[in-house]
C-alpha positions as CSV (number, residue, x, y, z in Angstrom):
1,X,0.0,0.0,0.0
2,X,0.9,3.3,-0.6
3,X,1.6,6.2,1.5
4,X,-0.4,9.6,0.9
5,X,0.2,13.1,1.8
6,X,-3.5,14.1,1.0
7,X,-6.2,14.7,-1.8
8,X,-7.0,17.0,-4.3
9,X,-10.5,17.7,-6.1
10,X,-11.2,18.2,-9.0
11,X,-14.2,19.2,-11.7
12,X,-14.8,17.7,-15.2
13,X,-12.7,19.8,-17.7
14,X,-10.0,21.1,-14.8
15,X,-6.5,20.9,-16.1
16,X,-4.2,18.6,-13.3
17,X,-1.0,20.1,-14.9
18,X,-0.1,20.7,-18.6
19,X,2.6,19.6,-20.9
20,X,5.8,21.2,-20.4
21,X,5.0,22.2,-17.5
22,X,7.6,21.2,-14.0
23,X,6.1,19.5,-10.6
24,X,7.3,16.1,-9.3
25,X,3.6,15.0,-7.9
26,X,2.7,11.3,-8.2
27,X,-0.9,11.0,-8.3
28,X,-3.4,8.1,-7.4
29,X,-6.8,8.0,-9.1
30,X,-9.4,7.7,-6.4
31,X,-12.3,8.2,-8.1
32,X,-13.6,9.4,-11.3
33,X,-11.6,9.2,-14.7
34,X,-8.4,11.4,-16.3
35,X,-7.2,12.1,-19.8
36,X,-3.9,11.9,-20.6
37,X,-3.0,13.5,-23.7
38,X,-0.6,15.3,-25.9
39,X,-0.4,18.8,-28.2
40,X,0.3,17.9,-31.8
41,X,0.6,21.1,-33.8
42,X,-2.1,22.2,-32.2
43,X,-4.4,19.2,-31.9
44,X,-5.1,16.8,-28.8
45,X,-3.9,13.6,-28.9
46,X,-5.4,11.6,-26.2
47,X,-2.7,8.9,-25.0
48,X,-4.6,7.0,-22.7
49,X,-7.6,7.4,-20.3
50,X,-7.0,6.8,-16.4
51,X,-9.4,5.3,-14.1
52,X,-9.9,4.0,-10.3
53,X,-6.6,2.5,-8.9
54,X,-3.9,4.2,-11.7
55,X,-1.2,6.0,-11.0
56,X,0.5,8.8,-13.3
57,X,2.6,11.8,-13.1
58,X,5.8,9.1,-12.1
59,X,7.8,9.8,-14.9
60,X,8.5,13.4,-13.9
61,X,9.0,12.2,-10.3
62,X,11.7,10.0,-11.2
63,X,13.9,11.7,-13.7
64,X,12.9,15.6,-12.8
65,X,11.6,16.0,-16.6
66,X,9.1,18.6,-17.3
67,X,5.4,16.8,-18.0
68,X,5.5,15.2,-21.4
69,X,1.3,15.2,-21.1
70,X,-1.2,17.4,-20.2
71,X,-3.8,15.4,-17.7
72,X,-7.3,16.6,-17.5
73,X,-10.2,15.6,-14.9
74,X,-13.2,13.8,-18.0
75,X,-15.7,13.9,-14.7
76,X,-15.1,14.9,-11.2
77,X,-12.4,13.4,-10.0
78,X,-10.9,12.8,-6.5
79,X,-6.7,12.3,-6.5
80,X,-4.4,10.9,-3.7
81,X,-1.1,12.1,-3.5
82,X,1.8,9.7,-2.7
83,X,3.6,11.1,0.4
84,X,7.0,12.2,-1.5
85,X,8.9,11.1,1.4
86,X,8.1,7.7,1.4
87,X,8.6,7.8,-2.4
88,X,12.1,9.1,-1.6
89,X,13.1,6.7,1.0
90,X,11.9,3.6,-1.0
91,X,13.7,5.0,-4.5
92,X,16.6,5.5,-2.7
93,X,17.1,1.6,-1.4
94,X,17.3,0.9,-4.8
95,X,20.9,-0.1,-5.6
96,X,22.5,3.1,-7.5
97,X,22.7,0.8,-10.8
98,X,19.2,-0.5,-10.6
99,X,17.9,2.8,-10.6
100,X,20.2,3.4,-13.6
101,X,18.3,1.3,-15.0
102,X,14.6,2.7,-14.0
103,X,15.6,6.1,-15.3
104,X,16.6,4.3,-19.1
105,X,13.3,3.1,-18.7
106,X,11.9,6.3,-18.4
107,X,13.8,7.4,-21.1
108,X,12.9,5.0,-23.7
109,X,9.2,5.4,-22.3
110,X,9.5,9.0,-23.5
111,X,11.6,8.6,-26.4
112,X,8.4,5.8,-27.8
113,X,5.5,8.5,-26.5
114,X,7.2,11.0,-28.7
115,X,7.7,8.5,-31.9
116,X,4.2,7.2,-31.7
117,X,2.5,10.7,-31.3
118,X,4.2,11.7,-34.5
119,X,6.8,14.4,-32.9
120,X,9.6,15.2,-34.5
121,X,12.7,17.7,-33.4
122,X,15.2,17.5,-30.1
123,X,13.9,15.9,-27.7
124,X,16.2,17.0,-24.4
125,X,14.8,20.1,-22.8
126,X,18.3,20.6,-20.8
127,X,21.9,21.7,-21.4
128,X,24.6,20.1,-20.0
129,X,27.1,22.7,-20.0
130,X,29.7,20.4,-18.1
131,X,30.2,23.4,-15.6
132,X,31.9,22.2,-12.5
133,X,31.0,24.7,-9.1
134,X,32.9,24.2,-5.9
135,X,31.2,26.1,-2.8
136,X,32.8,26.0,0.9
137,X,30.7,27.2,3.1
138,X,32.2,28.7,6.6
139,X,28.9,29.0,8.9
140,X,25.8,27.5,9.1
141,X,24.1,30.9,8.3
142,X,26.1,31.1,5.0
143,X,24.7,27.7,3.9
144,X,21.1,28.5,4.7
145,X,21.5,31.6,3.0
146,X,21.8,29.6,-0.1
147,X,19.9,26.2,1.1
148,X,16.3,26.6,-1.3
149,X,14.2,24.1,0.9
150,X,11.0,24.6,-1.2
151,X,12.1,23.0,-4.3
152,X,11.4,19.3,-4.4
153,X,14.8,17.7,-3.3
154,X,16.3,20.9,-2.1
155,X,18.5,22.9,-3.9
156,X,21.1,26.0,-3.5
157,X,21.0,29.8,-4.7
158,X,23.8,30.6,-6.4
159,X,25.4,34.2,-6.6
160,X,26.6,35.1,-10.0
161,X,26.6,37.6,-12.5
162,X,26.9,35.2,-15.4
163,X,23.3,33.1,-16.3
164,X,22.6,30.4,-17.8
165,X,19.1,29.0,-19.5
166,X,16.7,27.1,-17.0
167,X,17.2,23.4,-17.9
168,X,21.1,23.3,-18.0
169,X,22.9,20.5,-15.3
170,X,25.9,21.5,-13.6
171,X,27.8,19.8,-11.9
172,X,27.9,20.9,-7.8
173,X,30.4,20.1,-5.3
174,X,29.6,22.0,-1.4
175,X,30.1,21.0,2.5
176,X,28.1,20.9,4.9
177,X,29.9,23.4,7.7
178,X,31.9,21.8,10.8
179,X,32.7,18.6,8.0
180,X,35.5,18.0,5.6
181,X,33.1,16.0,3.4
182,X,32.2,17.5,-0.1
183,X,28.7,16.5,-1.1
184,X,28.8,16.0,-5.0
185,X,25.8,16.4,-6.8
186,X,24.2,17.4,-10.7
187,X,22.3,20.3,-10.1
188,X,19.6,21.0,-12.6
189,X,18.8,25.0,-13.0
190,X,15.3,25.9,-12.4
191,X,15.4,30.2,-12.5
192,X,17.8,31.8,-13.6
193,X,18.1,36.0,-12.5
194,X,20.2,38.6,-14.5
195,X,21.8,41.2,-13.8
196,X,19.0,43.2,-14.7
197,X,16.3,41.6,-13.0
198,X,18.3,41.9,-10.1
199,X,18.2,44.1,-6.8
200,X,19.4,44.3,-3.4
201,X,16.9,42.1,-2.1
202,X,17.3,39.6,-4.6
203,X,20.9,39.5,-6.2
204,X,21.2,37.9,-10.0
205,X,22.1,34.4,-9.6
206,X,20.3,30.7,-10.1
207,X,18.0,28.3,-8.5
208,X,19.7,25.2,-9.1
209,X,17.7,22.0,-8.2
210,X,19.6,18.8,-6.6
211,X,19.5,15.5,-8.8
212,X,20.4,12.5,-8.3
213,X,21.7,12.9,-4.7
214,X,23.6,9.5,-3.2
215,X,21.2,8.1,-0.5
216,X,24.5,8.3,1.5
217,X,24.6,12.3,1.3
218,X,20.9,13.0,1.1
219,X,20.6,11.4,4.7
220,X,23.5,13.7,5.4
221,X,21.8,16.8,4.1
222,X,18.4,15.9,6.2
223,X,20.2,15.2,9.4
224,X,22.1,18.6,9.4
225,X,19.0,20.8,8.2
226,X,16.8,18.5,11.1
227,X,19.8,19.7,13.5
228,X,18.8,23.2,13.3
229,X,15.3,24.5,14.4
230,X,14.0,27.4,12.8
């Protein structure tokens, strides 16, 4: 059985979330029925309908992909949402390799959705620039300055005068103060703030998302942020 975090209403003809779109929700059809579908040039292809018992919205979930459908409520529709935490800990028992494995499955899964709907054109929405940063942080206050907690497997804020598009992986290395032990990490960019955009309050810099964490330094990461109560 599955764990939930809550539920979520919802009225025939209500959009869940749309293609393209970012959110790592896993979702559990209670009751009532969901299309799942995809814009072709400007038509609705509908993939598949969802009833009672299915689950969607896990391909995002495991490999941090914006939605490749749009899912829409046919009738009103009640939605469980599996607790992410419990999602977390059992994906990260997996051995490192098998979950290799999981996301090539994703992959392909996306690679055949794309074929069969009749899309055409690059089909990797990030940049891997290849970019290697190295942050040491002295204090505790200097790593919560930069700790985003509200992004969905935390993330840091990174300083910088020099932007690059949302999408792009880089490639993070950063301590957790009072250790000598350099968390390594890809970290996916999800905002990016120029120079322009910037102000006092909020300096030009990105948001960059953690991916693929080792079970080994996300427990790490959660034990020092559970130390500290805010």
């Amino acid at each position: 059985m599955f764990l939930t975090a809550g539920k979520e209403d919802y009225k025939a003809g209500d959009v869940i979330f749309k293609e393209g779109s970012h959110g790592v929700a896993v979702y559990l059809v209670e009751s009532g029925k969901v299309e799942i579908s995809k814009d072709i040039q400007g038509k609705k292809l509908v993939i598949q309908t969802l009833g009672p018992g299915d689950i969607f919205g896990e391909m995002s979930y495991i490999d941090h992909e914006p939605r490749s459908t749009t899912a829409t409520a046919l009738e009103d529709t009640v939605l469980e949402l599996l607790d992410k935490d419990f999602l977390d800990n059992e994906f990260n028992q997996i051995s490192s390799d098998f979950r290799t494995v999981i996301r090539a499955l994703v992959v392909r899964l996306r690679e055949t959705t794309q074929k069969l709907s009749g899309v055409t054109g690059p089909r990797r929405t990030e940049e891997r620039t290849g970019t290697k940063i190295r942050i040491t942080f002295k204090s505790a206050s200097d790593f919560f300055r930069a700790y985003i907690g509200n992004l969905a497997t935390g993330g840091l804020f990174i300083k910088t005068t020099q932007t690059v598009p949302p999408g792009t992986i880089i490639n993070l290395e950063f301590n957790l103060p009072g250790s000598d032990h350099f968390i390594q990490v890809n970290g996916k960019v999800i905002w990016a703030r120029s120079k322009e955009e910037s102000d006092e309050r909020k300096p030009s810099g990105l948001g960059i998302q953690f991916v693929d964490m080792s079970p080994e330094d996300s427990k790490l990461l959660k034990s020092y942020i559970a130390t500290f109560k805010f």
